[in-house]
Structures are given as structure tokens and as C-alpha cells.
C-alpha positions as CSV (number, residue, x, y, z in Angstrom):
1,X,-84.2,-101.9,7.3
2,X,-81.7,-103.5,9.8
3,X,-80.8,-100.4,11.4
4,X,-84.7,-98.9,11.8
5,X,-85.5,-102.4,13.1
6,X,-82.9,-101.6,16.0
7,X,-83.8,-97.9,16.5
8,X,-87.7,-98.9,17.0
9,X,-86.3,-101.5,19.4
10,X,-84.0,-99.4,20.9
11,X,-86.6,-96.3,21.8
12,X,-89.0,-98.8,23.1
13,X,-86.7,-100.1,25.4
14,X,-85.9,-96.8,26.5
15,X,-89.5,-95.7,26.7
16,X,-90.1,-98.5,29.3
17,X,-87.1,-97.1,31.3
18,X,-88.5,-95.5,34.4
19,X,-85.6,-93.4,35.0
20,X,-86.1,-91.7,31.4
21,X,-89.5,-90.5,33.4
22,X,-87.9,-89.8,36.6
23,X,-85.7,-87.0,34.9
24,X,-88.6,-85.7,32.5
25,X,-90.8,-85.3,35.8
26,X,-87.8,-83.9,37.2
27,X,-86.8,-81.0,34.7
28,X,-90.5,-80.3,34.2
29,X,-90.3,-79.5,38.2
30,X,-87.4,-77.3,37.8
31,X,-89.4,-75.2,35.3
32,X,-92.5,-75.4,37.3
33,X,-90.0,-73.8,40.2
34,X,-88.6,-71.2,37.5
35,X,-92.6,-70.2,37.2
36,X,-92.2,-69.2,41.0
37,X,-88.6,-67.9,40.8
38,X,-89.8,-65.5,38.2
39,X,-92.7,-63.9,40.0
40,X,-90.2,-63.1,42.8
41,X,-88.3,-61.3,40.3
42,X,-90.2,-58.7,39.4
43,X,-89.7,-57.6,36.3
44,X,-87.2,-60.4,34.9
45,X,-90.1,-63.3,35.0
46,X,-89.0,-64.1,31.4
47,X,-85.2,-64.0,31.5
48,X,-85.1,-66.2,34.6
49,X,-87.4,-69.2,33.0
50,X,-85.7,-69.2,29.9
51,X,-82.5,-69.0,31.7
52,X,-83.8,-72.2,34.4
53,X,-85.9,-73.7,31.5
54,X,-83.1,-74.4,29.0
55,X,-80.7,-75.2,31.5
56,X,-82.7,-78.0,33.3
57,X,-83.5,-79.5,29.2
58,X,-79.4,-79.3,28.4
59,X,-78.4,-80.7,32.0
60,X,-81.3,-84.1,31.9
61,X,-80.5,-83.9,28.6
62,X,-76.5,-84.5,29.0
63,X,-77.5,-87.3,31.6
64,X,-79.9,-89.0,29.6
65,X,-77.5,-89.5,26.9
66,X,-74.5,-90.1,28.9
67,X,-75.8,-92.9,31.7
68,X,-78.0,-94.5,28.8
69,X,-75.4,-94.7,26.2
70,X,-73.2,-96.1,27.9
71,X,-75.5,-99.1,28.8
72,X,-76.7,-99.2,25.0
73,X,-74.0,-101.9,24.1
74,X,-72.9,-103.2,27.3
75,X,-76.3,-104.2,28.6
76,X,-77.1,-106.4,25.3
77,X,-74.1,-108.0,25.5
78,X,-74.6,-108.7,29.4
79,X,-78.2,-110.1,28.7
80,X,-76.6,-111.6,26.3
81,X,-79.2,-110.7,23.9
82,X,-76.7,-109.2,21.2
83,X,-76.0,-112.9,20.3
84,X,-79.5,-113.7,19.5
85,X,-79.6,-110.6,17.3
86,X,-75.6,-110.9,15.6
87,X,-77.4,-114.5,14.9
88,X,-79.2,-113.0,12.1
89,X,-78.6,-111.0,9.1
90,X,-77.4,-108.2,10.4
91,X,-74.3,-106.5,10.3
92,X,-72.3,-105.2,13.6
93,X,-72.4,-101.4,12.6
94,X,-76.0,-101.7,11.5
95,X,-76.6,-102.5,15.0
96,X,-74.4,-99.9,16.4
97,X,-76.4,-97.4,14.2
98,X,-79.6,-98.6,15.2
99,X,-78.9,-98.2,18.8
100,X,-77.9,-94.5,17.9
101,X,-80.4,-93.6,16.2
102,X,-82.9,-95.1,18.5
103,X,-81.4,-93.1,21.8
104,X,-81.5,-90.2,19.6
105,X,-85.0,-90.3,18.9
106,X,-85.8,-91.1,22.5
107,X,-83.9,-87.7,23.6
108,X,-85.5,-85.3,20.7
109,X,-89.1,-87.2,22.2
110,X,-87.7,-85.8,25.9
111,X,-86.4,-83.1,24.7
112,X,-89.9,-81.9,22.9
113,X,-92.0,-83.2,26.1
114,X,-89.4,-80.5,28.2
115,X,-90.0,-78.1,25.6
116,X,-93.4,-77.9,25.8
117,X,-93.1,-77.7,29.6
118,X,-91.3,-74.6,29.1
119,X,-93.7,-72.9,26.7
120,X,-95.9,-73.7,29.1
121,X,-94.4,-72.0,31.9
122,X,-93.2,-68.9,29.5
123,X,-97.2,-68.8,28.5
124,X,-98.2,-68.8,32.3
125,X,-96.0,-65.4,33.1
126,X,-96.5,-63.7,29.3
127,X,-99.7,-64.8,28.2
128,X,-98.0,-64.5,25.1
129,X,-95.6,-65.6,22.7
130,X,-93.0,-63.1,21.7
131,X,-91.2,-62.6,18.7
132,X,-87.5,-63.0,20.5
133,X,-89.1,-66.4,21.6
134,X,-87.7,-67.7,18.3
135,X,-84.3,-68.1,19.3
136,X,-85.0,-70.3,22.3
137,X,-86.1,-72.6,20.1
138,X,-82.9,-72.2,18.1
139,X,-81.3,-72.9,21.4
140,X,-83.2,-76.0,21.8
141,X,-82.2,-77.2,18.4
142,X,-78.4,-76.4,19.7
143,X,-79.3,-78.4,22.8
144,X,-80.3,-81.6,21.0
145,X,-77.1,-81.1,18.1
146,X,-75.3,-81.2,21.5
147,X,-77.0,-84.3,23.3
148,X,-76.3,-86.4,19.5
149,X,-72.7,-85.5,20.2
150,X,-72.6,-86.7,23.6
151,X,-74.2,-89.8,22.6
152,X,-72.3,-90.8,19.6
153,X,-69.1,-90.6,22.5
154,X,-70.9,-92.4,24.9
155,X,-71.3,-94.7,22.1
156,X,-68.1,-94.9,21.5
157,X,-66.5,-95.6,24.7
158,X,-69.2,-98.1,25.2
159,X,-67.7,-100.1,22.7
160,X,-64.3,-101.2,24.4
161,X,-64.9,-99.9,28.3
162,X,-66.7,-100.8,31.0
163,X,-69.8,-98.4,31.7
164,X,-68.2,-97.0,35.0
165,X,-65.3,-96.3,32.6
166,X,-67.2,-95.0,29.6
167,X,-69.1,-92.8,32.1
168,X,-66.3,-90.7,33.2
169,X,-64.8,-90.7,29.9
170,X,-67.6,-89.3,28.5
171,X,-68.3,-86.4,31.4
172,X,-64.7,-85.5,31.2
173,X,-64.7,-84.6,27.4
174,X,-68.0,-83.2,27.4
175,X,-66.2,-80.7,30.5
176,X,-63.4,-80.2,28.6
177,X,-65.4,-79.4,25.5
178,X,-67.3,-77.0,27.3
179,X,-64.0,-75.0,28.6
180,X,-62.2,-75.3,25.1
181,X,-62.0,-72.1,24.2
182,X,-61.0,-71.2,28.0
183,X,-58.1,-74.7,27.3
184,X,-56.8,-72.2,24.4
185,X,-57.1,-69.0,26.0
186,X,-54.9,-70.2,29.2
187,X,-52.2,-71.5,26.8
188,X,-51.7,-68.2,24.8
189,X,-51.3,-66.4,28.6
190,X,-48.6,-69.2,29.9
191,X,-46.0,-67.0,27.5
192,X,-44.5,-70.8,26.3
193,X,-45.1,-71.7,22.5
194,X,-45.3,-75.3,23.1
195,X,-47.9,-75.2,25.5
196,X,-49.4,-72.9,23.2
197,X,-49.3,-75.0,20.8
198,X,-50.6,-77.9,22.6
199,X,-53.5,-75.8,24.1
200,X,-54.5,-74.6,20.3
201,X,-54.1,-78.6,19.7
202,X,-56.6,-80.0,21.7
203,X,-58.9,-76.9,21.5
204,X,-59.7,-78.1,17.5
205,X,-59.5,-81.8,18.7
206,X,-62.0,-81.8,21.4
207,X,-65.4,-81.4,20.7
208,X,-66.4,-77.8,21.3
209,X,-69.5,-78.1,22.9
210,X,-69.1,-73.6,24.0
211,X,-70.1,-73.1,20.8
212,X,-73.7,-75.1,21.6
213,X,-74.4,-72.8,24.2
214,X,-76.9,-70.0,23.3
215,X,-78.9,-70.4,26.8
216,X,-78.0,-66.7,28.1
217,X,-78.6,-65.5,24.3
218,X,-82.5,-66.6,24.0
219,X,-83.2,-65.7,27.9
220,X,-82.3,-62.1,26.4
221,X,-83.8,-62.2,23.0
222,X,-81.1,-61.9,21.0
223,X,-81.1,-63.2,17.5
224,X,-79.0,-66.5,16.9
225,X,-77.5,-65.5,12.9
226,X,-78.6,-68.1,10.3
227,X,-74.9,-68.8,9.7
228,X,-74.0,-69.7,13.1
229,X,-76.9,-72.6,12.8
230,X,-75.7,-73.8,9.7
231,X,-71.7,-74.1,11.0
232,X,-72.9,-75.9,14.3
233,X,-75.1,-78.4,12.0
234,X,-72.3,-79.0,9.9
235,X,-69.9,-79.1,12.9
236,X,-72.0,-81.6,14.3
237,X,-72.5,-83.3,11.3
238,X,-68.8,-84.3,10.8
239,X,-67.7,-84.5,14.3
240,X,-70.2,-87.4,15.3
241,X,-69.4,-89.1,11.9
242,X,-65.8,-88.7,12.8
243,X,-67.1,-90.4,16.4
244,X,-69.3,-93.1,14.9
245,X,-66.9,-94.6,12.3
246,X,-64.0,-95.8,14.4
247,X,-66.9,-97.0,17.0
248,X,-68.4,-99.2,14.0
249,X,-64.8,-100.2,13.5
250,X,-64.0,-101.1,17.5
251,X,-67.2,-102.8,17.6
252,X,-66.8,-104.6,14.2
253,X,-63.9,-106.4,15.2
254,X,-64.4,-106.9,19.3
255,X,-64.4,-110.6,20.2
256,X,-67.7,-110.7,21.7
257,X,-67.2,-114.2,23.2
């Protein structure tokens, strides 16, 4: 009850944000420009608003979630409003949960309101829905599995650095979990074993966002298999509950004072 008390909070807050509509106006823009892109290119109108479509969701997406998480702790306890609310019967982590799941439901309502911008757009130059139009919804489900991760580490760092800090933090892992598999791949041609090893290392600790991206997939209509869904869910899954315990833990024990 707690922790849906904070989310509600939490998404309302975020509602009111004006930036939240800055970068919605923003990415819808992009698509709007991908509607003119595409009927330069003849012949490739759908490829190239799929391609610009999902790209502008996943990039206001990843800035949504970084630049507000980040702020989701720190700004209560600046306004000093976390006191107020640690005042009553509610536990640390139910707060940290609440603010989660509250930023989470703000970015799948974004996400959906881009969305529909892009089946817009795709409508404008097809007239039509096609059947291969399946998987870029399957992307956008990858997109927002992606944005939860990025949050939950946002999250995390929130809860013991500054959001400057946090910020860069944040970026850097998600870049480095985007070139995982490119981490590994450079080890294995340096000829050493140890950095090898270390490259294989940090490609299954980092978060692998690669696997998230199925952008270039839908813009061609290629089917997304049902097991890869089910491994990124579960991926996901674990990996931000790996994130969000010792973040519950941090913040449990942080002398707030």
C-alpha cells in the first residue's frame, strides 16, 4: 500500500515536469521529420521511420530515465520532504520501490504516447499496417525492459552520489553495456589470457544492454523468436533485482541527517 502510495506520487510529480514534455514534443518531432525523410527515399519510406522512430523512443527514453532518476532520491531529501514521509509508517525500501515503480510507469506512459506517434507516421506513408509491423512493437517492449534497467542503476547510484555523479555513472555503464559483446570480442584478439579473461569478466558483469537492440531488425521485418523475448524478460528480470536489492540496502542504512 506504502509502495503504490509513492509510485502514484512519484508519476504525478513527474507528470507535472515540463521537461518530461519537452522530450515527448521532441521525439514526436523527430518522427514527424522521419515522415519527410522517408518520402525522399523513395522506396525505403518504411525502413527509414522505423529506423528514426525507434531510435528517437530508446534515445528520450535513456534520458528520461537517466536525468530523472538520478533526482528521484536526491531531490526529496534536498526539499527535505523525505523526512516528512520516513516520519510515517513507512519503510526505507518501500519508498525506494515506490519511486521505481512510479518513474517506470511514467516512462511506459511516454513511451506509449511515442508509440503511437510512430504508428502514426508508419500509417501516413503505408496506409496500412503490416504483418512484419509486429516486431516493432517487440522492439518497443525491448526498449522499455531497457529503460527499467537504466533506471533501477540510476536508482542506484542515486542512493550514495551526487546526481552529477550518478549521472555519469549511469551513462558510462549503459555505454559500456551497449559495447559488451565488442569489450569481449577485443579481449579474445589482444592474444593475452588474462586480458581475456578480464574482458569475458566484465562482459557477464555489465549489463548487456546489445542484446535490447532489435531497432535495425523491425525496420526490416524480421521476426524477433519467442525465445529471445522470454531470455531478455528474464534477463531483465534478475538483473534489476540484482540492482535494486543492494540499493534498498545503501539506502536502508544511509544517515539521512
Amino acid at each position: 500500500m506504502h509502495t503504490w502510495a509513492v509510485a502514484i506520487n512519484t508519476f504525478r510529480e513527474a507528470v507535472r515536469d515540463r521537461v518530461l514534455y519537452n522530450l515527448i514534443f521532441f521525439a514526436l518531432l523527430m518522427m514527424a521529420a522521419a515522415v519527410l525523410v522517408g518520402e525522399i527515399s523513395i522506396g525505403i519510406e518504411h525502413l527509414v521511420i522505423i529506423n528514426l522512430g525507434l531510435t528517437a523512443i530508446s534515445i528520450f527514453g535513456i534520458v528520461m530515465a537517466v536525468f530523472i532518476g538520478v533526482g528521484l532520491v536526491y531531490k526529496e531529501i534536498d526539499k527535505r520532504t523525505l523526512y516528512a514521509l520516513l516520519a510515517r509508517p513507512i519503510r526505507r525500501w518501500e519508498f525506494l520501490t515506490g519511486k521505481y515503480a512510479g518513474l517506470l510507469v511514467t516512462l511506459t506512459v511516454n513511451t506509449a504516447l511515442m508509440t503511437v506517434g510512430l504508428a502514426v507516421a508508419l500509417l501516413y506513408v503505408s496506409h496500412r499496417f503490416l504483418r512484419a509491423d509486429f516486431s516493432v512493437l517487440v522492439a518497443i517492449y525491448f526498449i522499455l525492459l531497457e529503460l527499467a534497467l537504466v533506471t533501477a542503476l540510476a536508482l542506484l547510484f542515486s542512493c550514495f552520489c551526487s546526481p552529477m555523479i550518478s549521472t555519469i555513472l549511469t551513462i558510462g555503464l549503459y555505454v559500456a553495456g551497449v559495447f559488451s559483446p565488442d569489450i569481449r570480442a577485443f579481449g579474445a584478439l589482444t592474444g593475452s589470457s588474462v586480458a581475456s579473461g578480464i574482458t569475458a569478466a566484465l562482459y557477464y558483469v555489465l549489463p548487456n544492454f546489445h542484446n535490447f537492440n532489435m531497432i535495425a531488425a523491425a525496420a526490416h521485418g524480421e521476426a524477433i523468436p519467442a525465445a529471445l523475448i522470454i531470455q531478455n524478460t528474464l534477463y531483465a528480470a534478475v538483473y534489476i533485482a540484482l540492482v535494486l536489492f543492494p540499493a534498498a540496502a545503501i539506502f536502508s542504512h544511509r544517515d539521512l541527517k
